[in-house]
LUMLUM-149148 format. One line per field, with one value per residue (C-alpha): residue in one letter; x, y, z. Coordinates in pm, 1 decimal. Each point is the difference from the previous one (the first is absolute). Example, Ala and Ser with C-alpha at 12.3 -4.5 7.8 and 13.67 -1.06 7.14 Angstrom:
<sites>
zake <- c(A|S)
east <- c(1230.0|137.0)
north <- c(-450.0|344.0)
up <- c(780.0|-66.0)
</sites>
This chain:
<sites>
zake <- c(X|X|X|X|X|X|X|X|X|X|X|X|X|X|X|X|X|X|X|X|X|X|X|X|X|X|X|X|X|X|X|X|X|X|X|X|X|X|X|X|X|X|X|X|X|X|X|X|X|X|X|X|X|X|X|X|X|X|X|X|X|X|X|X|X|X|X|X|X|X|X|X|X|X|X|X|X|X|X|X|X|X|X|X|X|X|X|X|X|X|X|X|X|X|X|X|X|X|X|X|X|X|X|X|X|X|X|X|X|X|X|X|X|X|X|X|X|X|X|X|X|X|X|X|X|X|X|X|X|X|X|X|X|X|X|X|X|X|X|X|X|X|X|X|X|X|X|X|X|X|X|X|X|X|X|X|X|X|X|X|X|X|X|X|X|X|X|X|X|X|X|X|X|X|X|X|X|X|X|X|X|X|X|X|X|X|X|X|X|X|X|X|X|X|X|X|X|X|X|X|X|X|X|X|X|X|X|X|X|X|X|X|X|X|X|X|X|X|X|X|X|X|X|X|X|X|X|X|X|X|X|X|X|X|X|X|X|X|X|X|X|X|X|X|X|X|X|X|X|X|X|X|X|X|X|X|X|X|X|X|X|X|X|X|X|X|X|X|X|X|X|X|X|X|X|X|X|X|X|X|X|X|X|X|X|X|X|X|X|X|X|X|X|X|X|X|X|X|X|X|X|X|X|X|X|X|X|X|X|X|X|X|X|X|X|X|X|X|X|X|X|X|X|X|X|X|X|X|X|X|X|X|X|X|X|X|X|X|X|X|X|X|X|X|X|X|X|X|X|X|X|X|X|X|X|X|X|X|X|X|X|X|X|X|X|X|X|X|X|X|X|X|X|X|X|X|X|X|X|X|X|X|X|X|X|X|X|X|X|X|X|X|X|X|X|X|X|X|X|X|X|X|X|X|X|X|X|X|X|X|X|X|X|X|X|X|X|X|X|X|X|X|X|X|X|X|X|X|X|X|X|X|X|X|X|X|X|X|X|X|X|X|X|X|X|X|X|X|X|X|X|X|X|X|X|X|X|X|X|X|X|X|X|X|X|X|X|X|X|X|X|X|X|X|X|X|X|X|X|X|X|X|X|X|X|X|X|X|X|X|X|X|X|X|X|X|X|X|X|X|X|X|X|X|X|X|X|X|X|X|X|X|X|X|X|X|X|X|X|X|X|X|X|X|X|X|X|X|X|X|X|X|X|X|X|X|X|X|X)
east <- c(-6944.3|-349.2|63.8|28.5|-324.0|-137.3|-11.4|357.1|146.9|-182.9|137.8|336.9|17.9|-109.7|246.9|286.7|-100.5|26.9|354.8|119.2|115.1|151.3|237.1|54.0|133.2|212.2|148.6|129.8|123.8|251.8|-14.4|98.7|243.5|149.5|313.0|-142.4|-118.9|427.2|-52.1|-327.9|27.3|408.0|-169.2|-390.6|-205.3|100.2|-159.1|-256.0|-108.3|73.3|-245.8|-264.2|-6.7|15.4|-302.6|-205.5|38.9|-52.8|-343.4|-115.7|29.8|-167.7|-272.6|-73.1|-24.5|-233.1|-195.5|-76.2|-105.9|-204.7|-156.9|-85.0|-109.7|-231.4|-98.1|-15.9|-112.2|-294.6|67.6|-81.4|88.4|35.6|-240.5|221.6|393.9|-124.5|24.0|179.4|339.7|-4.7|19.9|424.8|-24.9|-58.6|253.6|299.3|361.1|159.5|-254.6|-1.8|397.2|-50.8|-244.9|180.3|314.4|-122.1|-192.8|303.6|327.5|196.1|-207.7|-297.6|-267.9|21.3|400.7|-75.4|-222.6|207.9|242.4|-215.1|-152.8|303.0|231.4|267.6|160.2|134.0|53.1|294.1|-210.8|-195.9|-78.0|-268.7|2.7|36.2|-333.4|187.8|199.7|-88.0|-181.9|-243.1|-21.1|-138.2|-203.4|-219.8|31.8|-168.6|-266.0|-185.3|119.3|-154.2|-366.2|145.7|22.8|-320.0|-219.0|144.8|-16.3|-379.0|-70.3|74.0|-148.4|-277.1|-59.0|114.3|-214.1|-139.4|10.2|376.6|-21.2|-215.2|229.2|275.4|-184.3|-86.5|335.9|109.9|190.2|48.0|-182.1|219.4|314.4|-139.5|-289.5|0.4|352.5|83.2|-287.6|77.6|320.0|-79.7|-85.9|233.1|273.1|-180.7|-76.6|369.9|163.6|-151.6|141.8|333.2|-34.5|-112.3|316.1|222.2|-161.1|-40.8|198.4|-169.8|69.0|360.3|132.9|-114.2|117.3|336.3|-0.4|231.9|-250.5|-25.0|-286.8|203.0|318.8|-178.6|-80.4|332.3|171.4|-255.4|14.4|369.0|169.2|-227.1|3.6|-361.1|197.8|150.5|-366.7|-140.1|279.4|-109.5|-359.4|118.6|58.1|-335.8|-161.2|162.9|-112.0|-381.5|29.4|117.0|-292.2|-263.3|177.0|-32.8|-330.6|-138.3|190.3|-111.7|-372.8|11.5|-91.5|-202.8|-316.3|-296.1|-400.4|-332.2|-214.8|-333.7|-147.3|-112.5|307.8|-20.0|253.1|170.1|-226.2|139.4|152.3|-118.1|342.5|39.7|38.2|363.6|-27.6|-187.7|248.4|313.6|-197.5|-24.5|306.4|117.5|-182.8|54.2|412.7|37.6|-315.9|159.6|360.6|-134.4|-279.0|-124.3|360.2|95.3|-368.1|-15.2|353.9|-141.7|-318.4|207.7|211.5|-341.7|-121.1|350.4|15.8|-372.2|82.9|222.6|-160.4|-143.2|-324.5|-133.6|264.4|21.4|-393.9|93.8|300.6|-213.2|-236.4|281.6|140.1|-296.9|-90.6|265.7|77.4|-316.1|8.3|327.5|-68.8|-312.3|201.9|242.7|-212.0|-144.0|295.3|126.7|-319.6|24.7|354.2|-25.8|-316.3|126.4|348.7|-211.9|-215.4|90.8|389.9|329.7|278.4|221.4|-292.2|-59.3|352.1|3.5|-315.5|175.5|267.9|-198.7|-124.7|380.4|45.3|-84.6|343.6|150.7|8.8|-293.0|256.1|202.9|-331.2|-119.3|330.0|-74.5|-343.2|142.9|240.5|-280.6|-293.2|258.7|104.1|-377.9|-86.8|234.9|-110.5|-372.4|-9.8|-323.7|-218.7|-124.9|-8.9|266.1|-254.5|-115.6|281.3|198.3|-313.0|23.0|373.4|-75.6|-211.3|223.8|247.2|-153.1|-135.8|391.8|43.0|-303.8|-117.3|181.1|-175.5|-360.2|92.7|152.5|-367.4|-162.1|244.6|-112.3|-351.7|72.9|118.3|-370.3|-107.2|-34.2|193.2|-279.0|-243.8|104.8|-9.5|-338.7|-101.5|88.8|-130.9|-323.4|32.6|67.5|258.8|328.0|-140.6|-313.2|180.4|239.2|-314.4|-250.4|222.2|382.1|-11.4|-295.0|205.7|319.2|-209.1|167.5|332.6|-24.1|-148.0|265.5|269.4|-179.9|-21.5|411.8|56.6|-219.2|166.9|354.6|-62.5|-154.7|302.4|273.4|247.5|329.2|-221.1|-251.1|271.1|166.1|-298.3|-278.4|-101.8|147.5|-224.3|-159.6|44.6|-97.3|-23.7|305.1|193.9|-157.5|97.9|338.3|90.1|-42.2|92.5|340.1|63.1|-87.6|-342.8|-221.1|-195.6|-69.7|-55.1|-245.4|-287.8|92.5|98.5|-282.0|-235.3|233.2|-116.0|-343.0|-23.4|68.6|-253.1|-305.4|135.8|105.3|-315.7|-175.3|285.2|-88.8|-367.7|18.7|177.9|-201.4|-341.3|177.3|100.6|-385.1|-106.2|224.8|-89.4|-362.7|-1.9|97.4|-238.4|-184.4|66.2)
north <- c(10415.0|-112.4|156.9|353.4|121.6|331.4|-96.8|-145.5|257.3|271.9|-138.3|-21.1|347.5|83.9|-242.8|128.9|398.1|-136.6|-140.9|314.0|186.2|-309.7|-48.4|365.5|-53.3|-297.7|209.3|277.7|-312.4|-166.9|310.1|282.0|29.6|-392.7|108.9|-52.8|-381.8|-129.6|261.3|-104.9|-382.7|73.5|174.2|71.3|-272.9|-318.1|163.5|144.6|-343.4|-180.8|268.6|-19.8|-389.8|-15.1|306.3|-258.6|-319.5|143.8|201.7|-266.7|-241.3|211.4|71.3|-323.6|-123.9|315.2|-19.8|-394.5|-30.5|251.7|-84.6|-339.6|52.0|305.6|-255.4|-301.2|49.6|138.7|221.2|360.1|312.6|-197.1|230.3|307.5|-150.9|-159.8|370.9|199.4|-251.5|168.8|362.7|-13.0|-25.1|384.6|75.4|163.0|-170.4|294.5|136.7|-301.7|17.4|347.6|-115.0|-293.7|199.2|248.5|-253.5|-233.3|216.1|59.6|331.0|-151.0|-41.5|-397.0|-52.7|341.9|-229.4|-290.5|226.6|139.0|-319.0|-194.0|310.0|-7.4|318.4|-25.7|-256.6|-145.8|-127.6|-203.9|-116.1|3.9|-33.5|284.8|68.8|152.8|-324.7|-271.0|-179.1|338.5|22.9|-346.8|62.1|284.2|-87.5|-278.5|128.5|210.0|-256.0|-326.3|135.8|-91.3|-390.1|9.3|115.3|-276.3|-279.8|94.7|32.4|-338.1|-179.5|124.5|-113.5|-357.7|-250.6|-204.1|-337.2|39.4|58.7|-322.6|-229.2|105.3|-47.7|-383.6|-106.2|204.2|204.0|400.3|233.4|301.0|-159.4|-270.6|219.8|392.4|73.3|-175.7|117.6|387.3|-75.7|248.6|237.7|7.2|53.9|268.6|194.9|-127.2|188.9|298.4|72.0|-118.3|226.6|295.2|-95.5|79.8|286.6|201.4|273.6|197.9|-311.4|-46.8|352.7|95.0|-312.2|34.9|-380.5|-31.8|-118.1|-4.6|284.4|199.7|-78.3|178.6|333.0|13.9|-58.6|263.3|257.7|-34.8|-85.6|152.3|-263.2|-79.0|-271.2|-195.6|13.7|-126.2|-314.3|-57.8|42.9|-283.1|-251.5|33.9|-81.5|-291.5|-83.4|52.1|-177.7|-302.1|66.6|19.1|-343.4|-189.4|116.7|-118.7|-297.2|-64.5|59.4|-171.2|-339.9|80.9|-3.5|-135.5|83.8|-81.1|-232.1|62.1|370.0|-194.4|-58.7|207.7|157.8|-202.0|131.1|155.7|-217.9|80.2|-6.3|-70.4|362.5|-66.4|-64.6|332.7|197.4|-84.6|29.1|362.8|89.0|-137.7|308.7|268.9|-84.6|128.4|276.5|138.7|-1.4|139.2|229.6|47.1|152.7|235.9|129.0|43.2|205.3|188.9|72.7|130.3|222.2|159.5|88.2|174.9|191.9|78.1|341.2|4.6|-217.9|152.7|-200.8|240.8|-118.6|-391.7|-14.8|127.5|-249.7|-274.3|-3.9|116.4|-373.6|-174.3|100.9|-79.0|-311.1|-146.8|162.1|-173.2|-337.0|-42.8|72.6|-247.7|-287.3|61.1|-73.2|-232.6|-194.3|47.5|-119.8|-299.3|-133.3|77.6|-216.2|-222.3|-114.7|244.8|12.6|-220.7|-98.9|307.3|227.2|-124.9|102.2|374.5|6.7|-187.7|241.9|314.1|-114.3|74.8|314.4|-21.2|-106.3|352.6|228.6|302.8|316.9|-251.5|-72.6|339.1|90.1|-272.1|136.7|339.5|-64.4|-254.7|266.1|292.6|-181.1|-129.4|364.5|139.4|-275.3|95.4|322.9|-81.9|265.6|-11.8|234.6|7.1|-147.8|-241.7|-107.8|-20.2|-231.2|-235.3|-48.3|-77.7|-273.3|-129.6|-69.0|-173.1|-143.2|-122.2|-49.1|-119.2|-307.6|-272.3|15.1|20.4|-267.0|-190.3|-33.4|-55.4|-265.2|-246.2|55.2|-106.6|-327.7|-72.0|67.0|-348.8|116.0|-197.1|260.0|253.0|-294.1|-126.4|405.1|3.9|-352.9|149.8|334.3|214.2|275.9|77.4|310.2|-172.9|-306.3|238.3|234.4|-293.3|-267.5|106.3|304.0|-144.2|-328.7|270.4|232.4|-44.7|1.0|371.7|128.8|-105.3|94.1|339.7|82.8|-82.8|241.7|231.2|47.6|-57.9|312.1|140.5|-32.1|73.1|225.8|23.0|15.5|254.8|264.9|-49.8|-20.0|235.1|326.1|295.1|91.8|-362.5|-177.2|-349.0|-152.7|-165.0|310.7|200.9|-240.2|-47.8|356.2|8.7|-326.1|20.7|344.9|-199.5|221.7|-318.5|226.1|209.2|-317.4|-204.9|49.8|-56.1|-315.8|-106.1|124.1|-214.3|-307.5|120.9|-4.7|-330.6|-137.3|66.7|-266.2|-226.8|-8.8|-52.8|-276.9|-181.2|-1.9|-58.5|-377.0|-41.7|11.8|-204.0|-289.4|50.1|-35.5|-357.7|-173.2|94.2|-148.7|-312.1|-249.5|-168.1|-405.1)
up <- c(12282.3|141.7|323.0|-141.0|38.3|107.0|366.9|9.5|-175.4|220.8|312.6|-176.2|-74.0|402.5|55.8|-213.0|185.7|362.3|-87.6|-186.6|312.8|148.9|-320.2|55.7|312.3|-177.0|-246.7|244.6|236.0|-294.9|-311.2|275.3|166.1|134.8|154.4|333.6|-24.2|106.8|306.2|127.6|-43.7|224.4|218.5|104.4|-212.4|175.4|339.0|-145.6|-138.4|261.6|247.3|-222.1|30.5|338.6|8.0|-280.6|180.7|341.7|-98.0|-242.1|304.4|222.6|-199.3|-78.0|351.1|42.8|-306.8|-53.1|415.5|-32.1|-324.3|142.2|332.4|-90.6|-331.6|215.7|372.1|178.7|296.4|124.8|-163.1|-331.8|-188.2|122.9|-28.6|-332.2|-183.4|280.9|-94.6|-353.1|168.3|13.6|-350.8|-27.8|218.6|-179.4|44.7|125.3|224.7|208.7|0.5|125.2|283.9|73.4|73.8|224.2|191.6|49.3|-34.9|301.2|113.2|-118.3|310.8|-29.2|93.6|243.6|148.2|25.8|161.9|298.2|58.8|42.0|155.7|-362.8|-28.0|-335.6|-299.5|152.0|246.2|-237.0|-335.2|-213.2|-387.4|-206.0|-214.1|-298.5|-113.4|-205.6|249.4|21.1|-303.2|-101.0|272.2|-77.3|-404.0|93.9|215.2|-293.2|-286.8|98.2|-85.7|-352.9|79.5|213.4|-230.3|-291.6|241.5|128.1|-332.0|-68.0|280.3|-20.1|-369.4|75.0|-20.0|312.1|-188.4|-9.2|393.8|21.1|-200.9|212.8|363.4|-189.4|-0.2|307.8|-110.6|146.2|-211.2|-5.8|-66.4|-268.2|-134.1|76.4|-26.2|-309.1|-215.4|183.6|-113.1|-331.3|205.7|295.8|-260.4|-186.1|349.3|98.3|-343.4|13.5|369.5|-138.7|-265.5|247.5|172.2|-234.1|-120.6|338.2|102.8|260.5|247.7|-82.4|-52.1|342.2|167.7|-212.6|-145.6|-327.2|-216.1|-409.1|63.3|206.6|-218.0|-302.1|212.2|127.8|-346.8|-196.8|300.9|145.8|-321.4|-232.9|-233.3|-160.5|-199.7|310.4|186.3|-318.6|0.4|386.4|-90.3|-285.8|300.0|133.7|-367.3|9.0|380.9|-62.1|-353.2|202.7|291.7|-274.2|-192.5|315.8|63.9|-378.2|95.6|334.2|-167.6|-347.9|101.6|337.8|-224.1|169.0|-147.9|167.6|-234.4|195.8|114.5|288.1|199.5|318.4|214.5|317.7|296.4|294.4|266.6|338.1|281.3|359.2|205.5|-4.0|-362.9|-49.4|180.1|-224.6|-276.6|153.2|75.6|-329.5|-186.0|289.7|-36.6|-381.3|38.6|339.3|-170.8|-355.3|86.0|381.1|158.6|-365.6|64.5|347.6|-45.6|-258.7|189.1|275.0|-253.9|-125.7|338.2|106.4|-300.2|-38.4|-8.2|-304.5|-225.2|-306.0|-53.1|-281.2|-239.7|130.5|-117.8|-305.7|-84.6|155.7|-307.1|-286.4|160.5|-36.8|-318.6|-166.1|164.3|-100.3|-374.0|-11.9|157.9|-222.3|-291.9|101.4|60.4|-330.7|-168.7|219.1|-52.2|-401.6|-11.1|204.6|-199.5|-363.0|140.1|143.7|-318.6|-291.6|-15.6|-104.3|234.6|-106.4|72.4|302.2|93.1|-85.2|189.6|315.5|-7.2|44.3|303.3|89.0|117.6|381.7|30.6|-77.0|301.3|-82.1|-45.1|-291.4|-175.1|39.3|-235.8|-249.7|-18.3|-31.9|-283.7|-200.6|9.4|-123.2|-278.4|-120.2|45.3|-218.6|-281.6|40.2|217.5|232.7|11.8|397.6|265.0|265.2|240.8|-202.7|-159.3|376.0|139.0|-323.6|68.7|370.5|-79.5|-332.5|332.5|255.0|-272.0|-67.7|359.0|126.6|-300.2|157.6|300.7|-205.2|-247.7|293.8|162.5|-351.1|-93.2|312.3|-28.4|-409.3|150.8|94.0|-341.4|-223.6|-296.9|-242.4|120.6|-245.3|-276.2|102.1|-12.5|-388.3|-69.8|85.3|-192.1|274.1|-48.2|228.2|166.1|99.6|130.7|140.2|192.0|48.5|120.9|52.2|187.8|268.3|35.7|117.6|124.2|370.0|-118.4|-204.8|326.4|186.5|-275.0|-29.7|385.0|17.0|-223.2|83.8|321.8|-167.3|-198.4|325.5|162.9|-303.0|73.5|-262.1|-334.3|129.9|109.5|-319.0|-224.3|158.8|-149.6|167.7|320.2|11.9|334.3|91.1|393.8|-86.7|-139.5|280.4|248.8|-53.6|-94.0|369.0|124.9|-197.0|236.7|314.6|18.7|116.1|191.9|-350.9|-246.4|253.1|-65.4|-386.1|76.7|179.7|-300.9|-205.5|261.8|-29.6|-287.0|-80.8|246.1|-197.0|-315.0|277.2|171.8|-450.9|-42.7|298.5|-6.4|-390.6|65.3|303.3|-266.6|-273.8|272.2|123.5|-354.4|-30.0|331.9|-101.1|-356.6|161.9|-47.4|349.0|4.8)
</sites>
């Protein structure tokens, strides 16, 4: 009973709330109506599983490959246009899914101008005079997913190179061994996999990407079972299947993590410095970031660009200004609140709560697996029934904007306690004990010496979700006070109608406005890896 204090059972309670509408969803998935589980597992579910593996493996490889060469090239190497690719390689990360499935399409599609091209250059006539691979398969669509989801492993992986230290480089160049695969990618490793779930679990979750490339996955299973059949109960049992997929992503990441512990002894160990390359060196080292930034953010742009100047005309600017900063508020009210609490819970299970604790806290980092218009429901159906036990007394605005954030709070904590969780892994867990030894209390240890030890890690947890909730679509439409547009509601309102032209210059803002945290993140862990090589002492 120690380990019920006032901290643990806080965090419980915040806990307990964020799994509410998740059990919601469980109870209309096996206390509703079940006749439809023998039909879908004869029928639909085996191919939607199957789709939806073959989607996961094929964008988590892809975005490793992208992510961890970037991360260790831009970390490792000297070369021109560092300074520039170092922060521009984080810009597909505000890219929305969809959008870049729309671009992609009319760039690549049979009238699109590139095969138009291929066919006047080489005299084809039509497509039975030659073949070329059809953008809106699965091939496409691991494609593009991956394009404007490896950002999430980049950032993770930079993250931890940069904070290694360089006498674990030096041991390794003693006994010859090569540094990245003996040194950097091992102690990464916590990282990589925490970058490498959350795009799994943005995998699974997508729809935008899948619905208009028509891919059976579990995501687009639960739309087509709630719209075309009309059953809430059968797209809660699909939406069942994907609980069970991210609980297993999220297991293998604690797993992957839990004894990948390494913590620097002296303040004094410096950063590897950069390794100067031979021209020929420099230029793959190029190419290597212009590939995945081309791909994820250079050709959706440019299409985009060329959309806005077409449509000029039509475009109403007047109300785009205005949704602009109704986004950005209330992405970063919500994505301060989150890391907040995401900070809060991960400390108190760090040092103030008992193995069962630990676990309710674990689980409500859960509910990025459900697909946005399911959790929306959940939501929906928990906040009814706590306002009929205590009727709330808020205005329609204000109580609409606190339910907002109450679900990308839901949707949106694994990927903040994700980041907060790796950089705890640098944390000597006798610091808080050496804290109390001395008389100090938790929230000074946790202001004075926890939060500055993690301070890189919340910023990058906080600007992933600040352009996740940027960019959410499902919850927003559902959720949103009546008259209340976001860039992402805006956008694909439009998009949705094939009215690129109209939607734009929306989703450029939505690009845009990512670019000014990107540009903060990057120059914040450029001064805190300044800071370490210059506390390193001169021998």
């Amino acid at each position: 009973m120690s380990n019920w204090n006032v901290w643990s059972v806080s965090v419980v309670i915040i806990a307990l709330l964020i799994i509410a509408p998740v059990l919601a969803i469980f109870y209309s998935a096996f206390l509703g109506d079940t006749s439809l589980w023998p039909h879908l597992f004869s029928t639909v579910l085996p191919r939607y599983i199957f789709n939806t593996l073959i989607l996961m493996f094929g964008v988590g490889s892809l975005s490793l490959i992208f992510g961890v060469s970037t991360a260790w090239v831009i970390t490792r190497y000297n070369f021109f246009g560092k300074n520039v690719l170092e922060w521009a390689l984080l810009l597909p990360a505000a890219v929305p899914t969809y959008i870049i499935a729309y671009t992609y399409t009319d760039i690549f599609e049979y009238a699109g101008p590139f095969q138009g091209m291929l066919r006047d250059f080489f005299g084809w006539e039509n497509a039975q005079n030659y073949w070329f691979p059809n953008i809106r398969s699965m091939g496409g669509a691991i494609l593009v997913m991956s394009a404007v989801l490896y950002p999430y492993i980049y950032l993770m992986t930079r993250a931890s190179l940069l904070t290694t230290p360089i006498s674990f480089y030096q041991t390794s160049s003693i006994y010859g061994r090569n540094t990245f695969m003996h040194v950097a990618l091992p102690l990464a490793r916590p990282g990589i996999v925490a970058g490498l779930a959350l795009v799994l679990m943005e995998t699974i979750s997508d729809f935008g990407t899948v619905d208009y490339f028509a891919l059976e996955t579990l995501t687009l299973g639960v739309f087509n079972v709630w719209l075309g059949m009309n059953s809430l109960s059968g797209a809660s049992q699909i939406s069942s299947v994907l609980f069970i997929f991210v609980v297993m992503l999220l297991t293998l990441e604690y797993l992957a993590r839990r004894k990948q512990r390494f913590h620097e002894k002296s303040s004094g160990q410096n950063t590897m410095p950069e390794e100067e390359v031979s021209p020929a060196g420099k230029l793959i080292c190029i190419l290597i970031c212009l590939v995945p930034l081309i791909l994820g953010f250079i050709i959706p742009v440019s299409i985009l660009l060329n959309f806005v100047l077409k449509g000029f005309a039509i475009i109403d600017f007047a109300e785009i200004i205005s949704t602009t900063f109704s986004s950005v508020f209330l992405s970063l009210s919500a994505s301060i609140f989150i890391m907040l609490v995401s900070v809060l819970m991960i400390v108190v299970a760090n040092y103030k709560s008992s193995s069962a604790q630990r676990i309710i806290i674990y689980l409500s980092s859960c509910g990025y697996a459900f697909p946005g218009t399911i959790l929306a429901v959940g939501i929906v159906v928990f906040v009814g029934w706590l306002n009929d036990l205590f009727y709330f007394h808020l205005s329609y605005w204000a109580g609409g904007f606190i339910i907002l954030i109450f679900a990308y709070m839901i949707r949106f904590l694994a990927v903040s306690s994700g980041a907060i969780r790796t950089g705890m892994l640098r944390v000597h867990p006798n610091l808080m004990d050496v804290s109390k030894t001395m008389g100090v209390g938790f929230v000074t240890t946790l202001r004075k010496i926890i939060i500055p030890l993690i301070y890189m890690n919340i910023l990058i947890g906080g600007i992933l979700v600040f352009v996740d909730i940027l960019k959410e679509l499902p919850i927003t439409l559902l959720l949103r006070p009546f008259n209340f547009e976001t860039l992402a509601t805006y956008v694909y309102q439009y998009a949705s109608d094939e009215m690129l032209e109209e939607s734009s210059f929306a989703a450029i803002i939505i690009i845009i406005a990512g670019l000014g945290p990107v540009i903060f993140l990057n120059s914040t862990i450029k001064r805190i890896s300044k800071k370490k090589e210059s506390a390193a002492p001169n021998y």
